[in-house]
N, C-alpha and C positions, 0 to 999 in steps of 0.2 A: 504493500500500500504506500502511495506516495506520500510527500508531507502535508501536501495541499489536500488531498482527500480526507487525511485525517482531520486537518484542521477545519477544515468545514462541516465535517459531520458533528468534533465537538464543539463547534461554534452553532451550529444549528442545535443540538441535543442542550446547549448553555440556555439559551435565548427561549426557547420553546417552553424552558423548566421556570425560566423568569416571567413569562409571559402566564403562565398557569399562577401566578403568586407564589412560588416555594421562596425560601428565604436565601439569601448571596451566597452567603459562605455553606447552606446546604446546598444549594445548585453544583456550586464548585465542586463540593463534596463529591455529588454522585459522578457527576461528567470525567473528572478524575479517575474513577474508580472506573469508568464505564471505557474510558482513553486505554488503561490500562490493560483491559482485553481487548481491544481491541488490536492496539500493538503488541499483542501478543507476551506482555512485562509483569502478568497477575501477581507471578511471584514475589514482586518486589511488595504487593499490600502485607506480607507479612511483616515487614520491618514499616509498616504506615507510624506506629506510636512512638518509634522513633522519629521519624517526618516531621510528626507533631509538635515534638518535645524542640525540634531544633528549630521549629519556626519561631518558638516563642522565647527561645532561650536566647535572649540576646538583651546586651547590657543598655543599647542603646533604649531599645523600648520600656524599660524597665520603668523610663520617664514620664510614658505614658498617662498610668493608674495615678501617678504622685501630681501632676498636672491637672489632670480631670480632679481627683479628689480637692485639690486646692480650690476648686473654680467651685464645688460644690457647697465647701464651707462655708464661704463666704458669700454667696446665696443665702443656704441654708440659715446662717446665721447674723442675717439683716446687714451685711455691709454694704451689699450693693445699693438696697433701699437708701439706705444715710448717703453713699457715694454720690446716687442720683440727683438726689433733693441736693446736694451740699452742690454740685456742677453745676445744677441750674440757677443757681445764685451769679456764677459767674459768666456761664454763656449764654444764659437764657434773654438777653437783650440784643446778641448778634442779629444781625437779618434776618431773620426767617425762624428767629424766638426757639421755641423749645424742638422743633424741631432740627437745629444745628446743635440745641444741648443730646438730643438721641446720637446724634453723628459719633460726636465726641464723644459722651459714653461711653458706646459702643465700640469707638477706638481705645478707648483706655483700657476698657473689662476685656479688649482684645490680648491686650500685653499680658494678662497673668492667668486667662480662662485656660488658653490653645485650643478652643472649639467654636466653631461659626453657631451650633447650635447653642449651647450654653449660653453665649452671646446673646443672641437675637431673643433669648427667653426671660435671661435676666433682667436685659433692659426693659423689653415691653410687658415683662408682668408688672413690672414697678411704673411706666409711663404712660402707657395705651390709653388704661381707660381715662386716667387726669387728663390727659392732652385732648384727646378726643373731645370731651365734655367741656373745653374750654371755644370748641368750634374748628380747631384744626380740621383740615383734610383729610379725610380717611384714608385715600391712596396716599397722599406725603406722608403722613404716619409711618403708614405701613411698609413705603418704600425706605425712608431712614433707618427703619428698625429689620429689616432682609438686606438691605444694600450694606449698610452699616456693621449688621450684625457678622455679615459673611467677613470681613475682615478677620475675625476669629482666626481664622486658619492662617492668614498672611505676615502679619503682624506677630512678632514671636511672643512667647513660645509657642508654637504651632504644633500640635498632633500629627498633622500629613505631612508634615516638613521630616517629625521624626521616622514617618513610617519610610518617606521616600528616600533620609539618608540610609536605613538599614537596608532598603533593596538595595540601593547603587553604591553603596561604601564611600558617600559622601560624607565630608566633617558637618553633622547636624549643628552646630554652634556657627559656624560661617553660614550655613545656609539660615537660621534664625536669625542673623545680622542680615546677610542679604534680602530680606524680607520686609527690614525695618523703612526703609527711604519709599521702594514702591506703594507700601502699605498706608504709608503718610500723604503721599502723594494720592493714591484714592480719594483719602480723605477729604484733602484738600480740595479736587473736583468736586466730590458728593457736595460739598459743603458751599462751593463757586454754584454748581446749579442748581441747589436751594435755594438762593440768593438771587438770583436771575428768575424763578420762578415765582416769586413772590414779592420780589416788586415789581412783575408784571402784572398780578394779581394778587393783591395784599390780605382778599380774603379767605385765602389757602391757609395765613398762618395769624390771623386774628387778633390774637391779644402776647405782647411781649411779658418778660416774666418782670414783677416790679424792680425798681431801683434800690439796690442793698445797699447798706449805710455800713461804714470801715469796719463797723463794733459786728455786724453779720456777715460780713465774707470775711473774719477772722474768725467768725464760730465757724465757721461752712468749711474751712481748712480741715478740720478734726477730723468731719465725714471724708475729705478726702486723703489725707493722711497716712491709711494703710494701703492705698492702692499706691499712691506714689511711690509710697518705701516698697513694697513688692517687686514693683518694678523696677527699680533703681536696684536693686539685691539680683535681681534675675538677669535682668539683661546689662549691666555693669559689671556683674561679677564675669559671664560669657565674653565679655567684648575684650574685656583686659584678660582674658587667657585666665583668670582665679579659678573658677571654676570651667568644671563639662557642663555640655546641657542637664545630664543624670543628676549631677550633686546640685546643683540649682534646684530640680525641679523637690530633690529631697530637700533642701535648708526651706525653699518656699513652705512646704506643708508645714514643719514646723513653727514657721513665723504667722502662718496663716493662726495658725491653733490659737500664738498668743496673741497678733492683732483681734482675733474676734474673741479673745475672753475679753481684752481690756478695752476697744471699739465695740462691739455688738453683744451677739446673745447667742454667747457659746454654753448650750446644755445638753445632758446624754441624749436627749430626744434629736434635739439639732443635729449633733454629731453621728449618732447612727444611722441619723435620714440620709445624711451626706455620705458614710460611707456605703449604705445601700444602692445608693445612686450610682455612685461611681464606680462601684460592682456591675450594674446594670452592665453600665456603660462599655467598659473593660471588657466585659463578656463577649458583648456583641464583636466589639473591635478584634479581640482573639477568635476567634471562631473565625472570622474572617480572615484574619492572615493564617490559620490553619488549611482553611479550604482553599484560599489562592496558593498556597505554599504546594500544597496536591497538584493543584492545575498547573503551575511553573513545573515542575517536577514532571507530571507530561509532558508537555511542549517540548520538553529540553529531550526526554527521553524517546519521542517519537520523530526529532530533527525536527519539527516546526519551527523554531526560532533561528535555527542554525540554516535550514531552506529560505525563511523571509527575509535574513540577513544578506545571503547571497543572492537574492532576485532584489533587494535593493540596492546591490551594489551594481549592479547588470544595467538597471534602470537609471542610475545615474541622476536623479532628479535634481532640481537647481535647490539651492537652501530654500527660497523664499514659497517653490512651490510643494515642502518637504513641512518647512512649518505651518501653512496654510492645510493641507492635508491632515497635518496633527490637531489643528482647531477642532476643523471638521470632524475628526474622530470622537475628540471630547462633547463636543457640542451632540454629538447625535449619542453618545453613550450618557450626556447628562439627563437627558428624559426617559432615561429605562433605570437607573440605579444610584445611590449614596457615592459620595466622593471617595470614604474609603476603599468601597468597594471597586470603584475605574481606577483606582490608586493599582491595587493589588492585583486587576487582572492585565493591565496596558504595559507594564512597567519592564517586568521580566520579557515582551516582545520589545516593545520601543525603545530601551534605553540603548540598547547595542543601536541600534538605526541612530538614535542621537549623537551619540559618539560618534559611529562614522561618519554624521555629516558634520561634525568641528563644535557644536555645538557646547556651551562651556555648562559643566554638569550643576555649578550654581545657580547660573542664568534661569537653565532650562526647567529647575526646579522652582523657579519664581514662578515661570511660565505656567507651567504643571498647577499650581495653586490655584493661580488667578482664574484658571479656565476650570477647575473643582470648586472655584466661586460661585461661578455661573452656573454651575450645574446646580448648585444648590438654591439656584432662585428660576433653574425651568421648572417648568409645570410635562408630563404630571407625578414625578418623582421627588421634586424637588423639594428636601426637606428642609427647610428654612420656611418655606410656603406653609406648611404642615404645622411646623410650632407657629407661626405666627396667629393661623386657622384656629388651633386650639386656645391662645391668648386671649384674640378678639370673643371667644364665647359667643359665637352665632352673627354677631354683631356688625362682622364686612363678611360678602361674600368672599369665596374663592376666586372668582374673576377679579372681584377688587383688588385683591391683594397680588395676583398675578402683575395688571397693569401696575401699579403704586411700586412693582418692584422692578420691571420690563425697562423703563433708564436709567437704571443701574446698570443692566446687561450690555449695556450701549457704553455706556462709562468703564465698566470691566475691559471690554474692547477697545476700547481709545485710549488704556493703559497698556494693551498689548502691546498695539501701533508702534505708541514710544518705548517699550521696549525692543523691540524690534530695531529701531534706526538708535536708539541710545540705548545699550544693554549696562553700561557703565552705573545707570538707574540702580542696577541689583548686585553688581559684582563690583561697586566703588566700594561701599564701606566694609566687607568682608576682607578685603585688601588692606585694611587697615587696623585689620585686629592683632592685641598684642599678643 
């Protein structure tokens, strides 16, 4: 059987078991096991729990659980809430009022979550229904808090950043720096076409947030206090070489523990709900890199990756219509599946085709992110869409929140662009770490 037969059949058996609603990493599961008779390798499922054991045995991810745990804590135990209120003291007067304070948020709870969804949940549990009720825009809402929230992933510490340096044995700490400049630069647009949006139309964003007097945005400091020091511990410590991503992501939960006993409402109830969560969380994400760990482990063993390597090198394509093809990929795999999940199954084919087109493996990892952005705000997969649905409590449709989120997707893409003609965007400050 050829390579190309094989792949198409478990590309066809993948998509058919996705299409029925089985879950990613069991999909992977079976088509794996199903790969494996096929190329006639059954033998090798006896050593599978080894498979398992080495997909997940790795120091890099270890950061994982300690990252998501962090980001639950401090949910869990009211810092976000004080963070919110204490931000919108100070930016809620910007143009386009509290929803530039969503923006921001959303950038900041980026730096210490490393989850787009986390993000987009903690903001707008705590924002949606206040803001709404004050007359805001139900799409600008809702677009701040999916455009805004997807930053999660971009902005270090990143989840997909970590998962994508353990495929490609890239330095995860350069790639959470190189993340930091584009990630801001988002920002900055989201926050330029709020502003354009609404002084075209003033009654998108209604009422600005009052004028604080010196004696209240030095109380509003407190609220935000532990996120600054989080972050300044996390990504200071990575930049000067003090720390790896791992031991950060360990000193964070620590520190988390004692900003929310002496900031928030650190109690065993608190605490248990957070680490249940994060268990959830963790779960899903292992089981995923188990079952793509399966499906890599065919590919490789049936010559799939090692035939598509050599028919791409035959073909010869120009870079620009190599990355244009990769968009594409992502873009039509963002409306069938989780970012994780295009993470783990694109990675072990594409990243050899990257490399041989010169592409630089930080860059490309910026790239990688931005375009698991997007995916997280297409419809009808797109789970950023999903939390926000379950936020709003009936109260926008689904269509709403689609549109309210649709230029963003536009703005995702015009960060490409420029990196594309400026790649320096993502590999300047990694360049400069100590």
């Amino acid at each position: 059987m050829t390579y190309m037969t094989a792949f198409w059949i478990l590309l066809i058996l993948l998509f058919f078991l996705l299409f029925l609603g089985e879950k990613v990493c069991f999909a992977l599961g079976v088509v794996s096991i199903a790969g494996f008779y096929i190329v006639g390798k059954e033998s090798i499922l006896a050593s599978s729990g080894l498979v398992a054991w080495n997909a997940v045995n790795s120091f890099e991810l270890t950061a994982i659980p300690m990252f998501i745990f962090m980001g639950e804590l401090v949910v869990h135990c009211g810092l976000s809430r004080s963070f919110y209120k204490s931000a919108s003291t100070y930016f809620s007067r910007i143009p386009g009022g509290f929803l530039q304070t969503n923006l921001i948020t959303c950038g900041i709870f980026s730096a210490i979550s490393g989850s787009s969804l986390a993000t987009a949940a903690a903001i707008g549990s705590v924002s949606y229904k206040d803001v709404s009720a004050m007359g805001y825009d139900k799409k600008m809402i809702l677009g701040t808090l999916g455009g805004g929230g997807a930053l999660g992933i971009l902005i270090p510490p990143s989840v997909t950043f970590l998962i994508y340096g353990s495929l490609t044995e890239t330095s995860v700490s350069k790639l959470f720096m190189a993340g930091v400049v584009p990630g801001l630069l988002c920002l900055l647009i989201f926050m330029i076409y709020v502003m354009i949006r609404v002084a075209i139309n003033p009654s998108l964003a209604p009422v600005k947030g009052q004028k604080a007097s010196a004696k209240e945005k030095l109380r509003a400091l407190k609220g935000m206090f532990p996120f600054v020091f989080l972050i300044v511990v996390i990504l200071g410590g990575i930049y000067l070489g003090v720390t790896t991503a791992t031991e950060a992501a360990s000193i964070s939960v620590v520190l988390a523990l004692i900003l929310s006993a002496l900031f928030g409402n650190l109690t065993w109830k608190n605490f248990t709900t957070s680490c249940l969560e994060a268990v959830k969380s963790c779960c899903m994400i292992f089981f995923i890199v188990i079952g793509a760990k399966y499906f890599t482990y065919i590919i490789t063993m049936a010559g799939i990756s090692r035939g598509i390597t050599t028919a791409f090198v035959a073909l010869n394509p120009s870079p620009v219509a190599f990355f244009l093809f990769l968009i594409l990929i992502y873009l039509v795999l963002g409306c069938l599946m989780d970012g994780t999940s295009i993470v783990y199954l694109t990675i072990p084919v594409l990243f050899p085709l990257v490399s041989l087109a010169g592409f630089d493996p930080l860059w490309f990892g910026v790239v990688l992110v931005i375009l698991v952005e997007v995916a997280m705000l297409t419809p009808p997969v797109g789970m950023n869409l999903f939390v926000l649905h379950g936020i709003t409590k009936g109260t926008a449709t689904f269509k709403e929140i689609v549109v309210g989120c649709a230029p963003y997707i536009l703005m995702y893409g015009a960060v490409l662009v420029l990196l594309w003609f400026f790649p320096n965007i993502a590999t300047w400050l990694p360049n400069t770490m100590g």
